[in-house]
N, C-alpha and C positions, 0 to 999 in steps of 0.2 A: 520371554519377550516382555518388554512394559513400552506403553506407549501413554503419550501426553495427548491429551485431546481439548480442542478450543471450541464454544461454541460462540455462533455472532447474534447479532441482537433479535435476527427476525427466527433464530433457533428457540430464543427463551423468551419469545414476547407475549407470553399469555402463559396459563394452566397446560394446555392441551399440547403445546411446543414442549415445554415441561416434560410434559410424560412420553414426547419420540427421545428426545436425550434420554430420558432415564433407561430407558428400555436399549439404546444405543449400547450407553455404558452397560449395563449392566448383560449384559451381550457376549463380552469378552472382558471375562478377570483382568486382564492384562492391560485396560483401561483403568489406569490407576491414578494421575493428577489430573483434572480436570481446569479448565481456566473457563471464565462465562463471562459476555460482554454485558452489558445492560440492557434491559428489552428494549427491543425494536418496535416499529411500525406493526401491530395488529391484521391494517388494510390502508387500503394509500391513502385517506383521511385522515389517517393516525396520529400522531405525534410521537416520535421516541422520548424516554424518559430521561437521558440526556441533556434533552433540550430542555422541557420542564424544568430539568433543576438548571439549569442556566438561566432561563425565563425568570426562574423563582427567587433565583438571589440574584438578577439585575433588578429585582424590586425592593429585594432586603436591603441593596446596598445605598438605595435612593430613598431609604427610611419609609418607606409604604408597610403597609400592611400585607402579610403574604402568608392568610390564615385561608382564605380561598384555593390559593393555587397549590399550596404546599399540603391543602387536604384531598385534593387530585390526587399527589404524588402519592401518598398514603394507599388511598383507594385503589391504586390500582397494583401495589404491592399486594396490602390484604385482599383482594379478588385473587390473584395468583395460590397466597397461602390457604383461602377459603376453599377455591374448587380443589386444590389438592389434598384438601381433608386432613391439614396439616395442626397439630396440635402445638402451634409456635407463636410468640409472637415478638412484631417489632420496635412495640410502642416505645421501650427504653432508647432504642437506636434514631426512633425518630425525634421523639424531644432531644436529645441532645443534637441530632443533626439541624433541626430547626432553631434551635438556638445558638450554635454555630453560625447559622445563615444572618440570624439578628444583629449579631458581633463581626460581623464580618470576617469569616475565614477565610477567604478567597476564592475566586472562581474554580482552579484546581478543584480544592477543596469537594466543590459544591457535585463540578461533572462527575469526581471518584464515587460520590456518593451509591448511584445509579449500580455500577459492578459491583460497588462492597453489599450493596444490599441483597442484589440477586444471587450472588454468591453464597449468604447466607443461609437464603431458604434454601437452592439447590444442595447445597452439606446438607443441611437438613431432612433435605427428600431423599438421596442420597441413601443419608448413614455416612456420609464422608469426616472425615474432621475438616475444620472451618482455619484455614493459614491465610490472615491479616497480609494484603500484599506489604504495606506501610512496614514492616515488620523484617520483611526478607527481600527488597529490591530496592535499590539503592540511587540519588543523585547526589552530584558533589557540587560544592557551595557555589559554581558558576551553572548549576543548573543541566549539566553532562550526565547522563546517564553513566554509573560507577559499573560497568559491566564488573570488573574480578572479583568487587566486595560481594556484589549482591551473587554471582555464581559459588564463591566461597559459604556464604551463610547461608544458603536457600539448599545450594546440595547437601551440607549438612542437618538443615531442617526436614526435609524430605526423606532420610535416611528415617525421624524418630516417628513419619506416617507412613504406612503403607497405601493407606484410599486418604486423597486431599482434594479440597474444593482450594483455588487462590486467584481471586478478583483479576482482572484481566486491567490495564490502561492506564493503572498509579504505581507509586511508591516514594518513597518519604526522601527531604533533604536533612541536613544534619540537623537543621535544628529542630525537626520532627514536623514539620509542616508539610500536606502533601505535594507534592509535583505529580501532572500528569504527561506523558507522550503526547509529543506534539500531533505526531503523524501514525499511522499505524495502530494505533491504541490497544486493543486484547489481541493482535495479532501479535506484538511486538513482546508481550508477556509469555503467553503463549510458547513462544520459540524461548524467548530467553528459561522458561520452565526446563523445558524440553532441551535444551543443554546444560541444564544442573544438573537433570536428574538421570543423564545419561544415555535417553531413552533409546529404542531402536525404530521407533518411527510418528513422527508428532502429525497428529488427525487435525484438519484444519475447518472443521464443517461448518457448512454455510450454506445459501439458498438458490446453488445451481448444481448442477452434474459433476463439476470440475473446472477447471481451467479452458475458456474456448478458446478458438482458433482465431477470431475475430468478434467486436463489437455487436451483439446481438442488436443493439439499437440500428446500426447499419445495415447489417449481414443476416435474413431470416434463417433460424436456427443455425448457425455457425456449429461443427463439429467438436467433441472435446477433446483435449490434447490428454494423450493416455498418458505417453510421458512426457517430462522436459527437463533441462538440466537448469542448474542455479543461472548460469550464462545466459541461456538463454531469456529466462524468464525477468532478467534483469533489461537485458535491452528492452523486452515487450512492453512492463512496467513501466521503462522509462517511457513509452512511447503512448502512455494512457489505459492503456489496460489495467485494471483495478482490483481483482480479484484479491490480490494480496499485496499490499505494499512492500515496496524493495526493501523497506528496512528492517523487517519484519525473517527475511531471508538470513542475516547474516552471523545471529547467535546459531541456527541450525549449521549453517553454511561452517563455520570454526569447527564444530566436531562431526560436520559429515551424516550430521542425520536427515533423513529423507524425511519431506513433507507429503504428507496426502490428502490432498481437495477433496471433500467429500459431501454429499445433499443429504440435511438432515431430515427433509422430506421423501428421499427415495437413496436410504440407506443402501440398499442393493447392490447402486452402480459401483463401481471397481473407481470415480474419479481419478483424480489427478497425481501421479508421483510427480515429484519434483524432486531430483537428485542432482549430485554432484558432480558426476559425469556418467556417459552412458554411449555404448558402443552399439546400441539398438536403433535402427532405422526403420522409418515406416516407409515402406514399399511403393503404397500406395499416396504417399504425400512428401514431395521436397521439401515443400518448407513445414515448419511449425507452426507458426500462426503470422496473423500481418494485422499491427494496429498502426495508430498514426495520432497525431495533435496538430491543432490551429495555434496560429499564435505569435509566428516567428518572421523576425525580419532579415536582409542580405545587406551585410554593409559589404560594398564592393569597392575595391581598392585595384586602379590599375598605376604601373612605370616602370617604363621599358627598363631594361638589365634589374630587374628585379632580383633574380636567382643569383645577382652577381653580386647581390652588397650584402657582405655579412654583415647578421643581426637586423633584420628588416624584420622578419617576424617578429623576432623579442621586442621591440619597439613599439611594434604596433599591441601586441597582447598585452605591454607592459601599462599602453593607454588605458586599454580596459580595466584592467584591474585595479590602478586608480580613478578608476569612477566607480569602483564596485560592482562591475559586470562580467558575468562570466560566459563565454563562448559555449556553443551548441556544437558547431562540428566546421569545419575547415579546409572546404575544398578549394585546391589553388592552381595554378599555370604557371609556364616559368614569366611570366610577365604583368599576373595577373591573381591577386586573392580574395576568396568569398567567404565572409566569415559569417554564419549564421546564428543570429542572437535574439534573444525571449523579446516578442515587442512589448512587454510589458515591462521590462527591466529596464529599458533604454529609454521609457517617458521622462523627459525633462532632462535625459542628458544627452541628446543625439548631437548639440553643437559642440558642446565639453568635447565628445568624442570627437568629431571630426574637426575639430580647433587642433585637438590633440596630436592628433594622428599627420596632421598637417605640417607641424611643427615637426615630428618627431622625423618622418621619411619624408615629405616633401612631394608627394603621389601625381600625376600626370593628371587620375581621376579621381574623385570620390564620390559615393552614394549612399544611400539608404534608402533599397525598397521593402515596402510592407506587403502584408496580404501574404505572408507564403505558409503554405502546410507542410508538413513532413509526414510522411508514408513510410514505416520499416516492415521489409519482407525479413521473415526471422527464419532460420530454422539451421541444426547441425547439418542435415545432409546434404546442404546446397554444396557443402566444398567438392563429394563424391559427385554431385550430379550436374552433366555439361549443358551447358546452354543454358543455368537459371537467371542470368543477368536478361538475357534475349527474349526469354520467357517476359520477364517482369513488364522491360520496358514494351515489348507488342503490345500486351495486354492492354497498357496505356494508351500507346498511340491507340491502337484500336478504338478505345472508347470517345477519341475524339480530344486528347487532352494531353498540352503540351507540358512538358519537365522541365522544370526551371532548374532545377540540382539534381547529382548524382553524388552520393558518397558512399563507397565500399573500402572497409577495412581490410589490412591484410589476412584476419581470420577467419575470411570468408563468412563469419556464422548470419551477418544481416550486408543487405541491401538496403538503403535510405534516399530516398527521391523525394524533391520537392517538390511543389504542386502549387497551383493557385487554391485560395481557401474558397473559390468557388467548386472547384474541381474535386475537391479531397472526398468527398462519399462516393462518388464515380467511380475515384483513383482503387479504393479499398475494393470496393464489389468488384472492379474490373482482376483484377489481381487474384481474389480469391476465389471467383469464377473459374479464371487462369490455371491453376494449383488443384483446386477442389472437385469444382466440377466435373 
């Protein structure tokens, strides 16, 4: 078996995070490339290192002096390599990164810094060898991530290490400058590692149990989801759950290898799989999990025989899209369409659109209300299990809070209700009170 392991910032934010990885890895042989984010937060006061170097070359780039901030960065590097009793050092890496930052390399540039550097000392504590991401991950000259080149030359690089350290969140554009991941960042590495090198299960550890069922900020201890499938953990994501970005899913997702949520603070628990598909049901729980997002507005579109004029849809979506706005979800009537969009994406063009849309079908009505939440109930077993729709909405009404939208796909896998954004923390506890409780 060989498995790809990630760790995130609050894994390697000091000496002492340091040494639960080391002991993780070194646990099981079979943890053999390792990817590490840049230290995290200490304690909620913190600062990640990150930011510093963000901080640090928006100063270099404004010609200040940045012999203060960037002796921070240092510091708190050499405090990791110090208590680890490590006989290494960075000073070559750091003059030249500092005087990169003078010359202006780029911000890219600056954030990579953070993973290349913790990368380093971890080979180092290790014994691993040290594989420069810039080197074996790839973007092409519009800035796209080169998925087959960099899969092509990383699998073959990993072939000539058997134990690798490889920085998590960059890699290089053709003309050798770095780019980093917009979204996602050492998760996205990570996975893409993990389907070079073939693996049979990519460790994704970080600083909860696993994957929960709901929003801990809402939902006191919310339960962990033992399993999930790609599907579903994709609607969840979409719907603000954070644990692991969706994009993050989909080099794993190409060759089928399972992911596993794991707490680097309480190695123990069995966290989270995340597979490709799964015929396993939890008994004890219909759905999977239930998250939700603020944010979203209803443009409402009524005229009579609507179902009767072809391409009324296309017309109306085609508005959209010349304005650069893309649709959330699309509940309709035969007389009657609801088309739910980011209200943030529609600032400054609500009249474009409804000029548009006016012209294009000619609508009896037109609207745009704001304030609406969206609520997804997720889980594979709802399609086996009767009455989860019934479920959902009591729960609601119960709590005293009325649905402005209903949207269920034909895959049964999620339920999606609208809400007022006053309602939406109500909406969730009611729900998963519902289900869990």
């Amino acid at each position: 078996m060989l498995k790809v392991v990630k760790f995130g910032g609050s894994s390697l934010a000091d000496a002492a995070q340091f040494k639960k990885v080391a002991n993780i890895i070194k646990a099981e042989p079979e943890r053999r490339y390792v990817v590490p984010s840049a230290p995290g937060k200490r304690h909620k006061n913190d600062t990640k290192v990150t930011d510093m170097l963000y901080s640090c070359y928006e100063l270099a780039a404004k010609g200040e002096d940045i012999g203060k901030c960037f002796g921070e960065i240092e510091d708190r590097y050499n405090g990791i390599i110090r208590e680890l009793e490590l006989d290494f050092s960075l000073e070559q890496d750091f003059h030249l990164i500092k005087n990169a930052f003078i010359h202006k390399a780029g911000r890219d540039f600056a954030a990579s810094r953070g993973e290349y550097l913790n990368g380093k000392i971890l080979a180092k504590y290790l014994g691993f060898d040290f594989i420069d991401a810039a080197e074996v991950i790839f973007f092409n000259d519009n800035g796209k991530f080169d998925a087959e080149r960099t899969n092509s030359v990383l699998s073959q690089t990993l072939k000539q290490h058997e134990y690798a350290v490889i920085p998590g969140f960059y890699g290089s554009m053709p003309n050798d400058t770095i780019k980093t991941f917009s979204r996602g960042g050492s998760d996205i590495t990570g996975s893409i590692v993990a389907r070079a090198a073939t693996c049979d299960i990519y460790e994704n550890w970080t600083d909860v149990d696993g994957f929960l069922m709901a929003d801990p900020r809402i939902i006191d201890n919310p339960r962990v989801i033992s399993e999930i499938t790609y599907h579903e953990l994709r609607e969840l994501s979409y719907m603000g759950a954070t644990v692991l970005h969706e994009d993050a899913i989909f080099p794993v997702r190409i060759a089928g290898i399972p992911i596993n949520i794991r707490n680097t603070n309480n190695p123990d628990a069995r966290g989270t799989f995340i597979v490709s598909h799964s015929d396993k049901y939890d008994t004890g729980n219909v759905i999977t999990g239930v998250a939700g997002k603020k944010g979203f507005s209803v443009l409402n579109i009524e005229k009579d025989m609507m179902n009767a004029e072809v391409g009324f849809g296309r017309r109306v979506l085609e508005v959209l899209e010349n304005n650069g706005v893309c649709f959330e979800h699309l509940p309709s009537g035969i007389d009657n369409m609801s088309i739910v969009l980011s209200t943030h994406e529609i600032e400054g063009k609500r009249d474009a659109i409804k000029n548009g849309i006016c012209r294009q079908v000619n609508p009896d009505v037109i609207d745009i209300e704001d304030g609406l939440a969206l609520v997804a109930v997720v889980g594979r077993a709802m399609v086996k299990a009767k009455g989860t729709a019934a479920r959902v909405f009591k729960a609601i009404s119960g709590a005293g809070i009325n649905i402005r939208m209903i949207d269920q796909g034909s895959s049964e896998i999620s339920i999606i209700v609208g809400v007022e954004e006053s309602d939406f923390e109500d909406a969730l506890r009611a729900i998963y009170q519902e289900f869990v409780y």
